[in-house]
ZATI-425646 format. One record per residue (C-alpha): residue number from 1; residue in three letters; x, y, z. Coordinates in nm, 2 decimals. Layout:
% residues N
r n->NUM	res->ala	xx->X	yy->Y	zz->Z
...
***
This chain:
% residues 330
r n->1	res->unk	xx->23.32	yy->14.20	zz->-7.86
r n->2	res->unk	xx->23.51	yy->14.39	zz->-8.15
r n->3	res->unk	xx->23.87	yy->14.29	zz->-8.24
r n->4	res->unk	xx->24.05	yy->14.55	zz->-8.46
r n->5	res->unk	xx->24.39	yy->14.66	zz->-8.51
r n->6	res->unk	xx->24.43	yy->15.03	zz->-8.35
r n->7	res->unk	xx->24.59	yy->15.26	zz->-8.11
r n->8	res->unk	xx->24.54	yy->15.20	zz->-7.73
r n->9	res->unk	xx->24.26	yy->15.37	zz->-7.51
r n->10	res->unk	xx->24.46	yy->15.62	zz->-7.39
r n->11	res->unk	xx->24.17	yy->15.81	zz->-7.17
r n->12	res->unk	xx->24.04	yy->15.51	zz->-6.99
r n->13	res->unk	xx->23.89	yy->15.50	zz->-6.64
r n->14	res->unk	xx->23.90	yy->15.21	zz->-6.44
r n->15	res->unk	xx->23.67	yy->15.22	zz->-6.20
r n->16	res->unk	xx->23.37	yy->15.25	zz->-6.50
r n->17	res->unk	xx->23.48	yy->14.89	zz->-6.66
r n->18	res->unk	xx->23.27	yy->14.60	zz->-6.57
r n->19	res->unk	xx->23.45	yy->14.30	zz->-6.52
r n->20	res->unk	xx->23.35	yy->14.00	zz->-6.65
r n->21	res->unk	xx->23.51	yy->13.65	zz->-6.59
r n->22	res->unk	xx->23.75	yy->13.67	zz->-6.86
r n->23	res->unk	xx->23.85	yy->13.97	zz->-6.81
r n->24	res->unk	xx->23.95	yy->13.92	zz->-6.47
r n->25	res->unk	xx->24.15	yy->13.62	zz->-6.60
r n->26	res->unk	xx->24.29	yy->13.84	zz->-6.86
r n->27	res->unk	xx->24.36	yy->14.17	zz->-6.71
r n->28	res->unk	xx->24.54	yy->14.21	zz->-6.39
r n->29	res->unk	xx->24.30	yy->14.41	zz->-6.18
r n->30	res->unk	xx->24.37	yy->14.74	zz->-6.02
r n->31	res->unk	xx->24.64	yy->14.75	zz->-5.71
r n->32	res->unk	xx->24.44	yy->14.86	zz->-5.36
r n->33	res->unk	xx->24.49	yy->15.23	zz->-5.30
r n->34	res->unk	xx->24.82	yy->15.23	zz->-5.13
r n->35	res->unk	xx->24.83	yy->15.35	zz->-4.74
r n->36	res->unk	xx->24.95	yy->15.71	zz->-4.58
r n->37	res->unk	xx->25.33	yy->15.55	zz->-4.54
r n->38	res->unk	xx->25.33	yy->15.38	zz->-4.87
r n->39	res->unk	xx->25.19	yy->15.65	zz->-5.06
r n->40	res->unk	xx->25.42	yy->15.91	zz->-4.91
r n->41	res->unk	xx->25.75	yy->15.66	zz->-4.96
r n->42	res->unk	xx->25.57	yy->15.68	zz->-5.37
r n->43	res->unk	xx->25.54	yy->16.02	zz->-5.40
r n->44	res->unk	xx->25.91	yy->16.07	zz->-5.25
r n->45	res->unk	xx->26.09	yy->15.88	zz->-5.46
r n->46	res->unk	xx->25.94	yy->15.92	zz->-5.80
r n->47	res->unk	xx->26.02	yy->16.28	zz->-5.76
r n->48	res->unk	xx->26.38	yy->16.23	zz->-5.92
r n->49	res->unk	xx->26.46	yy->16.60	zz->-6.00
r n->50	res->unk	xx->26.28	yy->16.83	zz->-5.78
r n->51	res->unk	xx->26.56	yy->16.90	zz->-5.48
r n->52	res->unk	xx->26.86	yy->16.73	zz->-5.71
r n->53	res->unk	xx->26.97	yy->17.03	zz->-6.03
r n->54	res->unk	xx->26.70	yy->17.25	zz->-6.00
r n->55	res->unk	xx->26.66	yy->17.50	zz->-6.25
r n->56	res->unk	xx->26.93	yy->17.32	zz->-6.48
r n->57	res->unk	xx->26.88	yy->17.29	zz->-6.82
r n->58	res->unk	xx->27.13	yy->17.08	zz->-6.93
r n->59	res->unk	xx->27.10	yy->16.74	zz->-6.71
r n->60	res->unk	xx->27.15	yy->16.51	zz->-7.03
r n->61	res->unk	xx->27.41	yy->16.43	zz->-7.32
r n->62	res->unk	xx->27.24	yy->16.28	zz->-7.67
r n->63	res->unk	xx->27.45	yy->16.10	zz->-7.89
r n->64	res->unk	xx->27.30	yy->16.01	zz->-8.26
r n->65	res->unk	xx->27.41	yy->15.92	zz->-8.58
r n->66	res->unk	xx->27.03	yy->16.14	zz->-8.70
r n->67	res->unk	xx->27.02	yy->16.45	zz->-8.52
r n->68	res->unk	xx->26.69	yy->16.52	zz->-8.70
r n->69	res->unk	xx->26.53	yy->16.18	zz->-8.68
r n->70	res->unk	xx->26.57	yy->16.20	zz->-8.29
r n->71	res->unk	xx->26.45	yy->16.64	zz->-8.31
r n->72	res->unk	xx->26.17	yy->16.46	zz->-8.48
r n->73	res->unk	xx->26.12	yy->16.16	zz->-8.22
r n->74	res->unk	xx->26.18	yy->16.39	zz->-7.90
r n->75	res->unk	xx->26.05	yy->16.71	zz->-8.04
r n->76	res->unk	xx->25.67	yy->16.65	zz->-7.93
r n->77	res->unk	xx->25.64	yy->16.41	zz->-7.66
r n->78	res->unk	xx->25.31	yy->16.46	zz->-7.51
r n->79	res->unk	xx->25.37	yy->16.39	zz->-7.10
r n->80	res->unk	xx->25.15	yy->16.54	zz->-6.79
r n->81	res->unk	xx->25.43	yy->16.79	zz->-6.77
r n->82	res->unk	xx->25.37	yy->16.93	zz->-7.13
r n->83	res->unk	xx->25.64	yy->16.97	zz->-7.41
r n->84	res->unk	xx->25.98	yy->17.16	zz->-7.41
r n->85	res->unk	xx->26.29	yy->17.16	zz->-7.49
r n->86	res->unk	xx->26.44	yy->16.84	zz->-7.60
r n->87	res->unk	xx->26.60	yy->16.83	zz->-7.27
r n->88	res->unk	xx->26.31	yy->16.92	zz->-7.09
r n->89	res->unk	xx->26.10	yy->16.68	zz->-7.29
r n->90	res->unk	xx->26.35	yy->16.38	zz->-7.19
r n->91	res->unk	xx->26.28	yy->16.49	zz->-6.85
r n->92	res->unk	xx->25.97	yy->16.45	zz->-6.87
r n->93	res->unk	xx->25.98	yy->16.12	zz->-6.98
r n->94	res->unk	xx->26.21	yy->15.99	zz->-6.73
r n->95	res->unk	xx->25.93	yy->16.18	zz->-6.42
r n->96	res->unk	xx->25.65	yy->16.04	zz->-6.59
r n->97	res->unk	xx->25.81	yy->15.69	zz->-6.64
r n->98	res->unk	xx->25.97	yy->15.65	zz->-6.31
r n->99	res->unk	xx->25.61	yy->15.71	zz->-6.14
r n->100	res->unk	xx->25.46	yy->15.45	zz->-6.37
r n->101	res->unk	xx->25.74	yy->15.20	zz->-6.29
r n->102	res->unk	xx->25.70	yy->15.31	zz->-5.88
r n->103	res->unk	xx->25.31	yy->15.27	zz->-5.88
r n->104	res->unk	xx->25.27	yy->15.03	zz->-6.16
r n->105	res->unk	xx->25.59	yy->14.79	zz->-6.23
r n->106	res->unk	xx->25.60	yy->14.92	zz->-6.61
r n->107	res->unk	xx->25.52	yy->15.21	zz->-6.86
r n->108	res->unk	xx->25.43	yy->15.25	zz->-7.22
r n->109	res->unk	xx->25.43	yy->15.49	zz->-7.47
r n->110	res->unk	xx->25.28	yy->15.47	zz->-7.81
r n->111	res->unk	xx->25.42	yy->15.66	zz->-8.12
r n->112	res->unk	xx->25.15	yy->15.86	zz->-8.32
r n->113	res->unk	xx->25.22	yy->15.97	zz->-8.65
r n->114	res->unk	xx->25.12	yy->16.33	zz->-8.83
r n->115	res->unk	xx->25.11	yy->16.27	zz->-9.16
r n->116	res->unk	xx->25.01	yy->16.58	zz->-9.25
r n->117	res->unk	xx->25.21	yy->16.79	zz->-9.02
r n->118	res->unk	xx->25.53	yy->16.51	zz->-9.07
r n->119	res->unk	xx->25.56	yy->16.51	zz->-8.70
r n->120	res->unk	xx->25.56	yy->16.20	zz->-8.43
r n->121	res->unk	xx->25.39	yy->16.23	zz->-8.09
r n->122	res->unk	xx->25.48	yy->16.04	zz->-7.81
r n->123	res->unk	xx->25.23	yy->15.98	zz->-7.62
r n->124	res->unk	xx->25.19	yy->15.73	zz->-7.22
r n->125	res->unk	xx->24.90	yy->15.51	zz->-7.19
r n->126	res->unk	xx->24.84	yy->15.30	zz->-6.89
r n->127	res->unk	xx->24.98	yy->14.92	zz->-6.87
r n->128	res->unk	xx->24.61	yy->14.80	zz->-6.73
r n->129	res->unk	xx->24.47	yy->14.53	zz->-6.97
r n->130	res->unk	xx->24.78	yy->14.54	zz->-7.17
r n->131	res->unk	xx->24.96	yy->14.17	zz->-7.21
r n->132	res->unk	xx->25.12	yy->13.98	zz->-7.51
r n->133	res->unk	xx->24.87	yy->13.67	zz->-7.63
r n->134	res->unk	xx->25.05	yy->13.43	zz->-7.86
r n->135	res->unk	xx->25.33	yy->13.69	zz->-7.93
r n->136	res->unk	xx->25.14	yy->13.97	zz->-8.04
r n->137	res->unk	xx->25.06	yy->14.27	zz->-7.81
r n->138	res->unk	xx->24.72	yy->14.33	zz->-7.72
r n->139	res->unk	xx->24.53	yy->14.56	zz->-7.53
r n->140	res->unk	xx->24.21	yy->14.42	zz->-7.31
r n->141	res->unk	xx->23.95	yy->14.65	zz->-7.29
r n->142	res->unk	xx->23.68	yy->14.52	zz->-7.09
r n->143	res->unk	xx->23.30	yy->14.63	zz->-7.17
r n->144	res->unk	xx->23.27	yy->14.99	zz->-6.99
r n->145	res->unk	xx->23.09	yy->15.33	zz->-6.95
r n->146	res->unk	xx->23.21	yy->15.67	zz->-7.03
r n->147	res->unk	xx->23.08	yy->15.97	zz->-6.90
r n->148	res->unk	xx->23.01	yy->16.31	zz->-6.98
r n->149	res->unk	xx->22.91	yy->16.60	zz->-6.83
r n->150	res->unk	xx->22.67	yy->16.77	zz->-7.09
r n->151	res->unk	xx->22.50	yy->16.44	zz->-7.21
r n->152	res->unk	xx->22.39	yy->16.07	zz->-7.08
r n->153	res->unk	xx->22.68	yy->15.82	zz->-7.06
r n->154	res->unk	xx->22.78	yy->15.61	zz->-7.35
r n->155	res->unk	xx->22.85	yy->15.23	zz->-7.28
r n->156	res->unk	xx->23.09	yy->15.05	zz->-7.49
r n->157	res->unk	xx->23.15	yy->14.67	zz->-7.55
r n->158	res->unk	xx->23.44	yy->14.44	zz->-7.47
r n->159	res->unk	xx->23.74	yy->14.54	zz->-7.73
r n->160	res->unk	xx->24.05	yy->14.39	zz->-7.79
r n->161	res->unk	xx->24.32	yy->14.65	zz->-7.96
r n->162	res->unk	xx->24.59	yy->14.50	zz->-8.17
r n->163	res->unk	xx->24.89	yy->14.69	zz->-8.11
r n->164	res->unk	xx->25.21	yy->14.75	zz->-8.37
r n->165	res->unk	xx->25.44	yy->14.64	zz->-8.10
r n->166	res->unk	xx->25.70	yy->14.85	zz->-8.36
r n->167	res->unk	xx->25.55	yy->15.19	zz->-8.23
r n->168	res->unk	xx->25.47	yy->15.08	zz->-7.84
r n->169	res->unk	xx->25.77	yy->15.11	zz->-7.61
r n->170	res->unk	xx->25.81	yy->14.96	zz->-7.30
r n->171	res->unk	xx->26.00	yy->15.02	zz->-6.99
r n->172	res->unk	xx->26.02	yy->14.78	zz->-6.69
r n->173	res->unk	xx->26.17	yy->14.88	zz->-6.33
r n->174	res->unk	xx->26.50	yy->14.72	zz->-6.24
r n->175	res->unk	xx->26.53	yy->14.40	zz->-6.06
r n->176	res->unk	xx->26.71	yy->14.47	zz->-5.81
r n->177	res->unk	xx->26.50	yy->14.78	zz->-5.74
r n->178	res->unk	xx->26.19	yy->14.60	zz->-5.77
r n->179	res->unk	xx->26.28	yy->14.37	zz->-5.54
r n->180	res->unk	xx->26.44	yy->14.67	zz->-5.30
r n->181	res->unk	xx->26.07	yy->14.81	zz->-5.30
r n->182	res->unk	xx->25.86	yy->14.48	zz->-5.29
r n->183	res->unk	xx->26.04	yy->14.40	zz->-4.93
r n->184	res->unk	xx->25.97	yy->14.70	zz->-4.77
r n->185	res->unk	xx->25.62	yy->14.77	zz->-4.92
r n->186	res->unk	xx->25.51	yy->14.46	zz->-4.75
r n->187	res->unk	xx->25.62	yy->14.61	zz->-4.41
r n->188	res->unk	xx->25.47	yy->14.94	zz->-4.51
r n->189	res->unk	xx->25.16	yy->14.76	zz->-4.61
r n->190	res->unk	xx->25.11	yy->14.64	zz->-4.28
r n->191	res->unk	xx->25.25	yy->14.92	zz->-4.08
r n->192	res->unk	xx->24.97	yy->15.13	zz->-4.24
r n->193	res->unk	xx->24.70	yy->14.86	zz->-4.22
r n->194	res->unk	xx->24.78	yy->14.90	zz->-3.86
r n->195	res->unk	xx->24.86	yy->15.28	zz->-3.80
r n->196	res->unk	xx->24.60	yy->15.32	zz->-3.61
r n->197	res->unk	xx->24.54	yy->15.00	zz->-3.44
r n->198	res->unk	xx->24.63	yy->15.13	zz->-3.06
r n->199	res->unk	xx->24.28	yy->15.26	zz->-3.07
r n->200	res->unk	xx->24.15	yy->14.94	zz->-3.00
r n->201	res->unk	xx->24.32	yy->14.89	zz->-2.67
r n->202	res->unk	xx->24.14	yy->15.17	zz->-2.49
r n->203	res->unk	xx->23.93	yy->15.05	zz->-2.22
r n->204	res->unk	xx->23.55	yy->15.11	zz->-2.22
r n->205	res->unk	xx->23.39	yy->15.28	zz->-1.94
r n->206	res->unk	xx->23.07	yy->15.18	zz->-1.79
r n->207	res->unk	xx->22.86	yy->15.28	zz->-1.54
r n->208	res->unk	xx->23.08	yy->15.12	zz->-1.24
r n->209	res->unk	xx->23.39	yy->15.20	zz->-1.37
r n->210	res->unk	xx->23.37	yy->15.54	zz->-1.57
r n->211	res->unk	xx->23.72	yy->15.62	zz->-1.57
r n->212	res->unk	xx->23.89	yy->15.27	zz->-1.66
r n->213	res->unk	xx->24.23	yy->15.22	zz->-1.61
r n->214	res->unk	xx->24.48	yy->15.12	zz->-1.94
r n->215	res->unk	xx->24.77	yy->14.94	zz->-1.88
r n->216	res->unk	xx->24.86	yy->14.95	zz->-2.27
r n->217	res->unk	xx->25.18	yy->15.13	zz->-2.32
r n->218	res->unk	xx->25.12	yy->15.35	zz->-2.59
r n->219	res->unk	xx->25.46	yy->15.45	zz->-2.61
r n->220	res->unk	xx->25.57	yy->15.09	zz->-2.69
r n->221	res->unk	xx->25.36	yy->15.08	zz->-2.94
r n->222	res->unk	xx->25.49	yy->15.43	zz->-3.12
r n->223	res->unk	xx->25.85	yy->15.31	zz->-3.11
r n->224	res->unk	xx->25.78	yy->14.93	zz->-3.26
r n->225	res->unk	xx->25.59	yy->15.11	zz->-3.54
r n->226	res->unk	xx->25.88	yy->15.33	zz->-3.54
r n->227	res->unk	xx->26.15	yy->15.07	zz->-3.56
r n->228	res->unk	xx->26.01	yy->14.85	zz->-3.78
r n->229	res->unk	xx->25.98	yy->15.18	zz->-4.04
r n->230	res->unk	xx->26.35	yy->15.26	zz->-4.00
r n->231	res->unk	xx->26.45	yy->14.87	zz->-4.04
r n->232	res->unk	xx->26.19	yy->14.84	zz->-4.34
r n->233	res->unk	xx->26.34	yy->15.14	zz->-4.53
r n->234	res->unk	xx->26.69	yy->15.09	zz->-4.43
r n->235	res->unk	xx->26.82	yy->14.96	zz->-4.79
r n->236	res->unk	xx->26.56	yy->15.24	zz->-4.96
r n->237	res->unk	xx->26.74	yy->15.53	zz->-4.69
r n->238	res->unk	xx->26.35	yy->15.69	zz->-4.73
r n->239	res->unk	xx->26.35	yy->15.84	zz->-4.41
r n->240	res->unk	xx->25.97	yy->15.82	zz->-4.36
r n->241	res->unk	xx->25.94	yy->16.24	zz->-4.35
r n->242	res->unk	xx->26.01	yy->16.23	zz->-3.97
r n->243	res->unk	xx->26.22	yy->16.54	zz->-4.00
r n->244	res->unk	xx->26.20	yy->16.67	zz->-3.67
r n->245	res->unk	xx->26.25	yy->16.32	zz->-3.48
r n->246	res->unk	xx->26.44	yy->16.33	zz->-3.15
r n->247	res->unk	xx->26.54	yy->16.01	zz->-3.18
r n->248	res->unk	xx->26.74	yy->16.04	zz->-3.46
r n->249	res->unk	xx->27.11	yy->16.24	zz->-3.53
r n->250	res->unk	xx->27.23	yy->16.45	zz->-3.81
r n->251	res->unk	xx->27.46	yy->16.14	zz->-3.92
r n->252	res->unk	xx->27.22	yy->15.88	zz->-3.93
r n->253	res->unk	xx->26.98	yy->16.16	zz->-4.16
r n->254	res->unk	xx->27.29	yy->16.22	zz->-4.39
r n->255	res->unk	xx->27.37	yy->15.79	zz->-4.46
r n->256	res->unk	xx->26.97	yy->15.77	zz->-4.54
r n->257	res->unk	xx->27.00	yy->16.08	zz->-4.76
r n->258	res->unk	xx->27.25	yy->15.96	zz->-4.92
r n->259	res->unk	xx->27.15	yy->15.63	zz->-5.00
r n->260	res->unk	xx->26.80	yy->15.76	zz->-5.10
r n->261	res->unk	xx->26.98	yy->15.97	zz->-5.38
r n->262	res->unk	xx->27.16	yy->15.71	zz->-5.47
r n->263	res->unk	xx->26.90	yy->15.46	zz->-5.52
r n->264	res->unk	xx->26.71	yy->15.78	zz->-5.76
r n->265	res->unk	xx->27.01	yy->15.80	zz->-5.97
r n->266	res->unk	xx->27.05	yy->15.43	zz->-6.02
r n->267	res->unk	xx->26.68	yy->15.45	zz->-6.15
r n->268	res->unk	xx->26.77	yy->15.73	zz->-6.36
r n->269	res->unk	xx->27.02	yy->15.56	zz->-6.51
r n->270	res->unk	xx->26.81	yy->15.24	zz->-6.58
r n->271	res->unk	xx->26.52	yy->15.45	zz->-6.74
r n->272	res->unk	xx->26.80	yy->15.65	zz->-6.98
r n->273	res->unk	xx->26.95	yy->15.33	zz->-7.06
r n->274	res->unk	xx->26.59	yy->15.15	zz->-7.15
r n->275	res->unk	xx->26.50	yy->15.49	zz->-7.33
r n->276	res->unk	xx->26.78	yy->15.52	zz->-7.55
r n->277	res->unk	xx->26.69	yy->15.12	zz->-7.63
r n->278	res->unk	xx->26.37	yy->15.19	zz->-7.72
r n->279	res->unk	xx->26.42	yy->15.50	zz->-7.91
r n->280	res->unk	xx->26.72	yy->15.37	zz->-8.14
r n->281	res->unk	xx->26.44	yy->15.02	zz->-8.20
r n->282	res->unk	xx->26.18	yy->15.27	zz->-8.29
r n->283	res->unk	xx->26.40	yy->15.50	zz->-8.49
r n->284	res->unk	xx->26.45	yy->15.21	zz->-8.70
r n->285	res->unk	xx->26.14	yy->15.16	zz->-8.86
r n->286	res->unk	xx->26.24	yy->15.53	zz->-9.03
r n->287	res->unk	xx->26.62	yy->15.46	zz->-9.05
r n->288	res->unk	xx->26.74	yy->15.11	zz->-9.05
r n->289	res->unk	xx->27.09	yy->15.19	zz->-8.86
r n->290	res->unk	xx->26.94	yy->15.48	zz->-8.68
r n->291	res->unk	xx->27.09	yy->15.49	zz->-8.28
r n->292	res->unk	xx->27.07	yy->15.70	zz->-8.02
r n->293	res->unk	xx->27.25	yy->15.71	zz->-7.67
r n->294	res->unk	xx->27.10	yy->15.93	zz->-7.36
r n->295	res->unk	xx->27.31	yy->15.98	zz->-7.07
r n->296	res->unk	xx->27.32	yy->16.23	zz->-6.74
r n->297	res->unk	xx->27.58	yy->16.50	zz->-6.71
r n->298	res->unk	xx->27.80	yy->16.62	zz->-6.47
r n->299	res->unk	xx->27.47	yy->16.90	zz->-6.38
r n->300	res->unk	xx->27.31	yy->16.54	zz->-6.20
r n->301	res->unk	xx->27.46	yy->16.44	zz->-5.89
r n->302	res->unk	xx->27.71	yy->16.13	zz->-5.92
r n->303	res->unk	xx->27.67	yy->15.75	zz->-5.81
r n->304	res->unk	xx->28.04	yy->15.75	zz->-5.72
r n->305	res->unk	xx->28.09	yy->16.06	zz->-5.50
r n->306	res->unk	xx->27.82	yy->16.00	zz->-5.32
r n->307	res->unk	xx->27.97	yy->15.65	zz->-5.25
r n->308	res->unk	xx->28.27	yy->15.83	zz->-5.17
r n->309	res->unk	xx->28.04	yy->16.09	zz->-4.92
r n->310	res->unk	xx->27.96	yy->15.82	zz->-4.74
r n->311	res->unk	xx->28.30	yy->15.66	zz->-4.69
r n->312	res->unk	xx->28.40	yy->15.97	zz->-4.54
r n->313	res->unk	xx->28.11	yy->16.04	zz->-4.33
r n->314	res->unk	xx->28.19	yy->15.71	zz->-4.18
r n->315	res->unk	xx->28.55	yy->15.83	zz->-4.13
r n->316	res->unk	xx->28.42	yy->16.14	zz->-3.99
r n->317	res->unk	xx->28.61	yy->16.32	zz->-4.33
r n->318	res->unk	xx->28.35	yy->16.52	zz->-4.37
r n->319	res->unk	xx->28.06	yy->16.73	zz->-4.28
r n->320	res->unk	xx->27.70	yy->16.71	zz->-4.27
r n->321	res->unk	xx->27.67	yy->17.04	zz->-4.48
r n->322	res->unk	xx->27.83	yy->16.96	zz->-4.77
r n->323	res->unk	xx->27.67	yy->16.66	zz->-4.77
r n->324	res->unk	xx->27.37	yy->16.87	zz->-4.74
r n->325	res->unk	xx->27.46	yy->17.10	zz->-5.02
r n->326	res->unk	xx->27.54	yy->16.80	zz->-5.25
r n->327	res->unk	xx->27.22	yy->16.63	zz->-5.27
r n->328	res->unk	xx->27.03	yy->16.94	zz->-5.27
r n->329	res->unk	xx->27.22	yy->17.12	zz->-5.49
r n->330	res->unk	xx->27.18	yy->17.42	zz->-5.24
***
């Protein structure tokens, strides 16, 4: 086992680790691959842009006291989307962060330094193995094999990676989120474990009875699954991409739509507030009183209108179009 003081493992595949017994004490195992409902409520909400401004370039304000010490910390972050503009690179961060916090329950970052170019990279690295041991931040890297494609696999011992907890930032998800989320993925968990359960109540023919008959109401079985969705997702307003239910009117679409948004900007706002943390506590290993603030504009849809949307769709004050037109940014 080598302990050394170093970067994280940034390319690190799960699935080709070999646990041993401490590191399953140590290091909280991978999650079970999420079901269709689950993983379809994931993908949804972690897309926090695509339908709301699109095509905006100007969705956040920066306030700093060093415009160049924040070009220099913004100016190449290194996220699955590439890098941009600074506003395109924040962007990026909040995407990429949000869908670590969804699938995950935190994200880090670690700050890499070009000496020679005088530039800083910021680069994600996945929370797996990483913990704090006796106050100081470790990563866990349990004994493991990498492959590659034009020569034999290489197989590496146990490491444990000393971190500079000055250049790793962290971001956690929201309580009240996280606990949002945790009650209905536990319905969603089961909904999807039994998705297709009705399948074991058809009746088995034999040889005296070829066509058996099924008293099983199938139908009764759609709409529980169905109800128990709606009532699990009811706080979220996911509407479960049934978009062309029968079941369902334009009005009760528009409060789950709205609520939906609302619960993506309230995330939003919790990653830009952690990020400017983070940043201005970085920024001050280079500049003691260094601060910067990050904040939506007026281009991102509002927290308070659409509370006031759905006062008035409640009222019947207003249509389902503009309400339409609002989130959507159509």
């Amino acid at each position: 086992m080598k302990i050394f003081r170093s970067e994280p493992l940034h390319l690190y595949q799960h699935h080709d680790a070999h646990l041993g017994f401490f590191d399953r004490l140590l290091v909280k195992g991978e999650q079970e691959r999420p079901g269709f409902n689950r993983r379809m409520f994931d993908e949804d909400f972690a897309r926090l842009f695509n339908s709301m401004s699109r095509g905006s370039s100007n969705l956040f304000e920066i306030e700093s006291n060093d415009d160049d010490l924040m070009q220099k910390l913004l100016g190449n972050v290194n996220t699955r989307y590439g890098s941009h503009t600074i506003d395109e690179s924040i962007r990026g961060l909040v995407e990429e962060i949000a869908q670590s916090l969804i699938w995950c329950g935190s994200s880090y970052f670690f700050i890499h330094e070009d000496t020679e170019q005088e530039k800083i990279h910021l680069a994600s690295f996945h929370s797996y193995g990483v913990l704090s041991l006796f106050g100081t931040l470790i990563q866990w890297v349990p004994k493991r094999r990498e492959r590659h494609w034009d020569r034999d696999g290489e197989v590496f011992s146990r490491e444990i990676r000393i971190l500079d907890a000055a250049k790793v930032m962290r971001f956690d998800m929201p309580i009240l989120i996280k606990r949002m989320l945790s009650a209905q993925n536990r319905t969603l968990t089961v909904l999807d474990k039994h998705q297709f359960g009705e399948t074991n109540f058809h009746s088995q023919a034999t040889h005296d009875t070829p066509n058996p008959t099924n008293h099983f109401d199938f139908s009764v079985w759609k709409d529980t699954q169905e109800h128990a969705l709606y009532r699990a997702t009811r706080r979220t307003g996911w509407n479960g991409r049934k978009y062309d239910s029968i079941k369902r009117l334009d009005f009760f679409d528009c409060h789950r739509l709205i609520r939906f948004r609302r619960n993506q900007l309230l995330l939003i706002d919790d990653i830009l507030n952690q990020l400017s943390s983070e940043l201005s506590r970085v920024g001050k290993s280079y500049k003691a009183d260094f601060s910067v603030k990050i904040s939506g504009t007026d281009e991102l849809p509002n927290v308070a209108y659409l509370n006031e949307l759905e006062v008035k769709l409640a009222r019947e004050e207003v249509g389902i179009n503009e309400i339409l037109d609002y989130c959507y940014e159509r």
